[in-house]
N, C-alpha and C positions, 0 to 999 in steps of 0.2 A: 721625470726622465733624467738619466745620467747624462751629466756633462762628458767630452769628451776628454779623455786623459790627456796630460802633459808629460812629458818630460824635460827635464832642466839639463843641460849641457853646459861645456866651456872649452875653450879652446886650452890647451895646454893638457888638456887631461887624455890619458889613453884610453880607459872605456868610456869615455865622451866621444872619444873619436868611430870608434868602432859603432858607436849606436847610430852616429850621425851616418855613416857610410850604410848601414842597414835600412837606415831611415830611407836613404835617397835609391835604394834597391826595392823598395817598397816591401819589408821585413818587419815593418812596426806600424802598431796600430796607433798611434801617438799623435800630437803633436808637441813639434823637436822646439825647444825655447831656448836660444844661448843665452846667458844670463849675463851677458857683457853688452847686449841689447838693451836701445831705452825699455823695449816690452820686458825682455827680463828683467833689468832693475827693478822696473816697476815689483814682480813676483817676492824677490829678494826682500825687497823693501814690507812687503803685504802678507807674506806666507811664515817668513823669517827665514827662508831657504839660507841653509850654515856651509854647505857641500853637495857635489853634484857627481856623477849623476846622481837624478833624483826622480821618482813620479809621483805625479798629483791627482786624483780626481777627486770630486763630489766633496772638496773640506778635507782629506786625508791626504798624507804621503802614502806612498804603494812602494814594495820592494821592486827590484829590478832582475829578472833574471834575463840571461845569454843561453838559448839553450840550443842542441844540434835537431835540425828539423830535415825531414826526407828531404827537402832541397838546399841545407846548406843551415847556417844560422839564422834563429829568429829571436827577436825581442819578448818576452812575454812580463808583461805588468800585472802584480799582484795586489790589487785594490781591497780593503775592506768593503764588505759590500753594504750599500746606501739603505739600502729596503731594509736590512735586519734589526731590528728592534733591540737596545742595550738589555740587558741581564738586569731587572730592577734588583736584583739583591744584590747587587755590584756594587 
């Protein structure tokens, strides 16, 4: 089963900020991690997270998009998917 996503935030950043405000409009499927957090440190320190925002699941970073949704803006996380089996000729 897939873990659930993260995302990585901080204060001082503007699409940090805009995702936290979605976040707390319930617009993301997430959970929001500020990285100035001991739990975020911890991340930082375990993931190598470099810059934020950022998303996380199942062992991978995920891109980030902002996109306009029938009701205003929504977060959507693009994860590589866990189930799919690498390319042996890769």
């Amino acid at each position: 089963m897939s873990e659930r996503p993260k995302i990585f935030v901080a204060g001082g950043c503007g699409p940090c900020q805009e995702i936290k405000e979605l976040a707390a409009a319930g617009k993301v499927d997430a959970d929001i991690v500020d990285v100035a957090t001991d739990e975020g440190f911890h991340f930082i320190e375990e993931l190598g997270i470099s810059g934020v925002p950022v998303g996380y699941r199942d062992g991978a970073f995920c891109t980030i998009d902002i996109l306009d949704g029938q009701d205003g803006p929504i977060v959507e996380l693009n994860c590589p998917d866990p189930d799919l089996e690498a390319d042996p000729e890769k």
